[in-house]
C-alpha atoms as a printed R data frame, in Angstrom:
    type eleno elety resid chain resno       x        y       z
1   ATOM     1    CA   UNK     A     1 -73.090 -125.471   4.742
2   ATOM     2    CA   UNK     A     2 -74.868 -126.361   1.613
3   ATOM     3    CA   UNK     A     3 -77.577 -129.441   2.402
4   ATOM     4    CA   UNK     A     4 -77.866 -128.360   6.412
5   ATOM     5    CA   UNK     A     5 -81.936 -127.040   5.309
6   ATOM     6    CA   UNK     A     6 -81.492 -123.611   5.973
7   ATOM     7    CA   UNK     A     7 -83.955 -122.861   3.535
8   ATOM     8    CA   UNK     A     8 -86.181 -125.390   3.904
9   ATOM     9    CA   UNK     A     9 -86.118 -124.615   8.043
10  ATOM    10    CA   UNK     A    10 -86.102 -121.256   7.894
11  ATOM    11    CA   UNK     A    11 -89.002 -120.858   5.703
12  ATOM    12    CA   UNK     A    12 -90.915 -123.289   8.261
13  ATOM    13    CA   UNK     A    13 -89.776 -121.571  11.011
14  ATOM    14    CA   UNK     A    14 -90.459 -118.169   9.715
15  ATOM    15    CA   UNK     A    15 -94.512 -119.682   9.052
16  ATOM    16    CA   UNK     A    16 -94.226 -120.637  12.555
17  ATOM    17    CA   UNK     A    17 -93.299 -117.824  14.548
18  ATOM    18    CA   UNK     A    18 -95.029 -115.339  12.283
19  ATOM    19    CA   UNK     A    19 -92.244 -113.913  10.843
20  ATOM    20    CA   UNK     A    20 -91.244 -113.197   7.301
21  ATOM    21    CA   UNK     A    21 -88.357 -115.051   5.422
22  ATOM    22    CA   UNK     A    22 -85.692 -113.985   3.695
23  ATOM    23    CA   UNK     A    23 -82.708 -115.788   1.519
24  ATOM    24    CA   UNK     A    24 -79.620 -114.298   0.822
25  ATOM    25    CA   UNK     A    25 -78.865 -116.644  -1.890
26  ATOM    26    CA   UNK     A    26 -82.360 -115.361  -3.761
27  ATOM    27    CA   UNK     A    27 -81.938 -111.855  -2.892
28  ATOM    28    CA   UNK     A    28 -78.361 -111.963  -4.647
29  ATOM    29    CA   UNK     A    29 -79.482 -113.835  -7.663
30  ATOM    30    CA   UNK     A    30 -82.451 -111.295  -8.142
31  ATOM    31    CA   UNK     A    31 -80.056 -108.090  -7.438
32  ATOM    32    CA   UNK     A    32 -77.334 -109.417  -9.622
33  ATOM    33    CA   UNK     A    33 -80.126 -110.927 -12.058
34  ATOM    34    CA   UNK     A    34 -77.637 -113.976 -12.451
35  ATOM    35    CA   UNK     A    35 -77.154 -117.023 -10.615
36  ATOM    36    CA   UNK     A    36 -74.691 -117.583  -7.640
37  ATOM    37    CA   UNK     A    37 -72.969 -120.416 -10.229
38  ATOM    38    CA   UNK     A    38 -72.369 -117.904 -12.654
39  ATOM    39    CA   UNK     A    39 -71.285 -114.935 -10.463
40  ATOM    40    CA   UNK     A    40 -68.320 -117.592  -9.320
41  ATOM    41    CA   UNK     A    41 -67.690 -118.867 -12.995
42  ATOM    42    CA   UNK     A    42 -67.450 -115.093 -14.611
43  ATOM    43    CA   UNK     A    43 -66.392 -112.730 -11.460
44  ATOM    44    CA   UNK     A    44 -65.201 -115.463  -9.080
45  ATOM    45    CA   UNK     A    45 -65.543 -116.452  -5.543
46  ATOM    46    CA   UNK     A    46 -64.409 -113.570  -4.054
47  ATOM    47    CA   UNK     A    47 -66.836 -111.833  -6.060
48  ATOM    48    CA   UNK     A    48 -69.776 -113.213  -4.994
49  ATOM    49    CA   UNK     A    49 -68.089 -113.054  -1.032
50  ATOM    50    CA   UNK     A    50 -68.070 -109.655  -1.476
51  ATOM    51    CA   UNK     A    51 -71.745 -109.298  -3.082
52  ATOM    52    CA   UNK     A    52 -72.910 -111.606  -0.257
53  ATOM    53    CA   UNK     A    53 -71.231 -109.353   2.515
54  ATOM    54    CA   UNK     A    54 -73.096 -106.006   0.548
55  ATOM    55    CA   UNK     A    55 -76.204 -108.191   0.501
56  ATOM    56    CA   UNK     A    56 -76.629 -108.956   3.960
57  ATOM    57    CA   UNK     A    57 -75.531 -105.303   5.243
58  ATOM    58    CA   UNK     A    58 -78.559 -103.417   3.959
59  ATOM    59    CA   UNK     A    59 -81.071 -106.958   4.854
60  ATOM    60    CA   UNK     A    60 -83.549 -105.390   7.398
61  ATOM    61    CA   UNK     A    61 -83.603 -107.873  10.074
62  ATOM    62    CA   UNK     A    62 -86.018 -106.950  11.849
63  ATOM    63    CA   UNK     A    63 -89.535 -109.382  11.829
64  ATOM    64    CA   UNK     A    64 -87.529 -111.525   9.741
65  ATOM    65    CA   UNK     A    65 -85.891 -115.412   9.987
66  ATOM    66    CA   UNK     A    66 -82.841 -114.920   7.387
67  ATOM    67    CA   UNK     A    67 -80.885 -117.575   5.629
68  ATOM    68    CA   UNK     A    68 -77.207 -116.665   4.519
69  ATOM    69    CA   UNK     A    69 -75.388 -118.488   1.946
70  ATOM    70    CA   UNK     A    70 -72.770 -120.671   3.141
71  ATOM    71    CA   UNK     A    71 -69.993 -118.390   2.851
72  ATOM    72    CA   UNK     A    72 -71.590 -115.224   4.720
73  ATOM    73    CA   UNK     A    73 -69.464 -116.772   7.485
74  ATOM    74    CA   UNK     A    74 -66.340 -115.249   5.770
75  ATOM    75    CA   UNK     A    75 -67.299 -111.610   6.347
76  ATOM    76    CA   UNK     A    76 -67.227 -110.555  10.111
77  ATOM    77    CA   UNK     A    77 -68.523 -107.421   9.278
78  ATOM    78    CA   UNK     A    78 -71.821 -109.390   8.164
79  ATOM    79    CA   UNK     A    79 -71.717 -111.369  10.952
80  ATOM    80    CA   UNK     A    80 -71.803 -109.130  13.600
81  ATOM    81    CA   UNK     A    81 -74.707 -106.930  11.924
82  ATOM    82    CA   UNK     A    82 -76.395 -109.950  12.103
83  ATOM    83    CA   UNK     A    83 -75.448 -110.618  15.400
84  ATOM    84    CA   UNK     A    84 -76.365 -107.291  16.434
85  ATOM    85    CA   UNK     A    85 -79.801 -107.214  14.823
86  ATOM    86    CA   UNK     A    86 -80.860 -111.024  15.911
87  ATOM    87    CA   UNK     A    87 -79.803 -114.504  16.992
88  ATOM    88    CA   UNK     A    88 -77.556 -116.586  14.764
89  ATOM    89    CA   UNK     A    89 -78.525 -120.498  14.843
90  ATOM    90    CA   UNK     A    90 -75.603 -122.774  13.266
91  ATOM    91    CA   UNK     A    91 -77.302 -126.087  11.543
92  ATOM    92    CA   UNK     A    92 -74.835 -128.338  12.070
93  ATOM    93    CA   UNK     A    93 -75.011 -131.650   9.922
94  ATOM    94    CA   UNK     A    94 -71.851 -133.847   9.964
95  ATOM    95    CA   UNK     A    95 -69.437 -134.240   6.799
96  ATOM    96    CA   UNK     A    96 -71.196 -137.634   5.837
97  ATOM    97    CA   UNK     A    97 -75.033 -136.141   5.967
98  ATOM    98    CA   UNK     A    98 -74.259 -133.161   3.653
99  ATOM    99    CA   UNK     A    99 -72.224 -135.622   1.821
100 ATOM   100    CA   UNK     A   100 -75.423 -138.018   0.882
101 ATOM   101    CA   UNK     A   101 -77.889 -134.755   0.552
102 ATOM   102    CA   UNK     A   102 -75.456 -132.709  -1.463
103 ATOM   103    CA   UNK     A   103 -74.974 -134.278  -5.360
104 ATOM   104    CA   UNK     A   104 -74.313 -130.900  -7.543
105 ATOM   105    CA   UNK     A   105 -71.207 -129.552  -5.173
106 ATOM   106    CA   UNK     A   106 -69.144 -128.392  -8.340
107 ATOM   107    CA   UNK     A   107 -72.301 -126.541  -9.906
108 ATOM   108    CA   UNK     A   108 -74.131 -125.350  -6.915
109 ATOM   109    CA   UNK     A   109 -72.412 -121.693  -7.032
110 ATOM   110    CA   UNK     A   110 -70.403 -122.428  -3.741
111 ATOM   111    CA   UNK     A   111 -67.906 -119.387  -2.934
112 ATOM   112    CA   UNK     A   112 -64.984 -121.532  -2.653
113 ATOM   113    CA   UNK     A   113 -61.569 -122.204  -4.132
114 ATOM   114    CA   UNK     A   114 -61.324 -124.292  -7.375
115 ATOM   115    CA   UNK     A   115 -58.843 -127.084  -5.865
116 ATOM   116    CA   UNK     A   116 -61.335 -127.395  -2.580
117 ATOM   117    CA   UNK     A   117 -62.778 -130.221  -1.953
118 ATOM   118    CA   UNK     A   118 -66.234 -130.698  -0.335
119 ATOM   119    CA   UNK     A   119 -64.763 -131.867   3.018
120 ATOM   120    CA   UNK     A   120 -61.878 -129.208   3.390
121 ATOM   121    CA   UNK     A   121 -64.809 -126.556   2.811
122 ATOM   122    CA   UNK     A   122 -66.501 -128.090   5.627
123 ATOM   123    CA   UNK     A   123 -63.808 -127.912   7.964
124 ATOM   124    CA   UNK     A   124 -62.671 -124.253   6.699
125 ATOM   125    CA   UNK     A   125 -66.190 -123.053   7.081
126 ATOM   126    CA   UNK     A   126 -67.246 -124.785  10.339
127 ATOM   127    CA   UNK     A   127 -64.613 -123.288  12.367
128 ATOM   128    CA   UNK     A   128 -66.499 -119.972  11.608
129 ATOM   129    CA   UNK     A   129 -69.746 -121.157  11.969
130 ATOM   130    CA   UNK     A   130 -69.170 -122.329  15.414
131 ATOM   131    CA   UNK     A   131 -67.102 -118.879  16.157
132 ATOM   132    CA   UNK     A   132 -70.295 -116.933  15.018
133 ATOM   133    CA   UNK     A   133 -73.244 -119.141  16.442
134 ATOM   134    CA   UNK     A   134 -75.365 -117.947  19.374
135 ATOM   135    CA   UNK     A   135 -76.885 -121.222  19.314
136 ATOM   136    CA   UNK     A   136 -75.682 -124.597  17.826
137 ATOM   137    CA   UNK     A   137 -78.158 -127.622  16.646
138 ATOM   138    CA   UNK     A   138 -76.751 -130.662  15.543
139 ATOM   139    CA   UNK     A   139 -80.032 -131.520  13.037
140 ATOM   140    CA   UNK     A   140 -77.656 -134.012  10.795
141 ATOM   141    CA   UNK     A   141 -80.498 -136.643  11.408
142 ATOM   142    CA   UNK     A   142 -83.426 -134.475  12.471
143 ATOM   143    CA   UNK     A   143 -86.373 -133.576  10.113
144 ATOM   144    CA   UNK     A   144 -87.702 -130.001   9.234
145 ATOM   145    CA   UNK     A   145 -90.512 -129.840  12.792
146 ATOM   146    CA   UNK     A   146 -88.305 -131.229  14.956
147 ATOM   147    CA   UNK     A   147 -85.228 -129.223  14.125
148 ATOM   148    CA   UNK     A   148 -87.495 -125.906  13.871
149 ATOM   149    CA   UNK     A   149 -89.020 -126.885  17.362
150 ATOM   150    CA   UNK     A   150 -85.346 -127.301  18.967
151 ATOM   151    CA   UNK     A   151 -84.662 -124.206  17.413
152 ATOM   152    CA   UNK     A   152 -87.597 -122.236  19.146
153 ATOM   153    CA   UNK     A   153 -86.404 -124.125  22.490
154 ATOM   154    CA   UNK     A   154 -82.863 -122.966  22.659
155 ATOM   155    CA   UNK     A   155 -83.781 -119.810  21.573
156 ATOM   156    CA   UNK     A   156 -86.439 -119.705  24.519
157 ATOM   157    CA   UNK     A   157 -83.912 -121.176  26.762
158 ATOM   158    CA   UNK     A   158 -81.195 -118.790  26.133
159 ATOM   159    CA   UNK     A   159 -83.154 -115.662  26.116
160 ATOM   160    CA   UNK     A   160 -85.409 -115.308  29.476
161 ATOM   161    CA   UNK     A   161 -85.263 -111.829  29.691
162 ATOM   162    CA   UNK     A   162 -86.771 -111.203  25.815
163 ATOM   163    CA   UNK     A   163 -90.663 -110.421  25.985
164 ATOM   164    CA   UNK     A   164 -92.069 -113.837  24.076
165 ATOM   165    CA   UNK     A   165 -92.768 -111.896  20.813
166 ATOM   166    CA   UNK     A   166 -89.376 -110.813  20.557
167 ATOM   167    CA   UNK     A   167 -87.332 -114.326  21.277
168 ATOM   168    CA   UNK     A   168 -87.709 -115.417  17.652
């Protein structure tokens, strides 16, 4: 969801386990050289769903923390490539946190329906999150470190069998 940090924790976590970052959200707005508010307000949601799907199909994921948009959840065909090619962490924040750290939710370029609110969104989009996650941390009151530290943990814990350089 928008306001769970997945830019501001994956660019930490990426520092921290030596690997590069990449945004979805950036790469689109470079590619389409327009920004994700005005690919929904000219082409529609859809639209940018279906640029966001493209997008994330020719990411190379190797070396690389990646942080989807919001919506990438909507495409299983994105999700499993990602799936396939690395681990998927869900940042799950309750309704109330994003609530307080989101303030521009009708301008922030959100793939969504016009008559959605904030909180059906959430519920509509964490079903998938939670149907795509290899690993699931509830960070709704945790800062950048910790969360990126949990994150390195449950990826540790649920991968024995990966050499260390290759668990993150």
């Amino acid at each position: 969801m928008p306001g769970a940090g997945k830019s501001s924790i994956g660019v930490m976590l990426a520092h921290k386990t030596s690997k590069k970052f990449l945004d979805t959200d950036s790469l689109i707005e470079t590619s389409q050289k327009r920004s994700l508010q005005d690919i929904v307000d000219n082409s529609g949601y859809m639209e940018l769903r279906r640029i966001e799907e493209h997008a994330i199909l020719q990411v190379n994921c190797a070396n690389h923390v990646i942080s989807t948009g919001g919506s990438a959840a909507y495409s299983n065909k994105a999700m499993m490539y990602l799936k396939e090619n690395g681990i998927s962490v869900f940042l799950d924040v309750n309704l109330k946190e994003l609530q307080h750290r989101i303030h521009n939710f009708n301008t922030r370029g959100l793939a969504k329906r016009d008559d959605q609110t904030f909180e059906q969104l959430y519920k509509e989009r964490k079903e998938l999150y939670l149907q795509y996650a290899d690993i699931i941390v509830e960070s709704s009151y945790m800062g950048v470190e910790q969360t990126c530290q949990m994150i390195v943990e449950r990826i540790k814990a649920s991968s024995p069998q990966l050499n260390e350089s290759d668990k993150i």
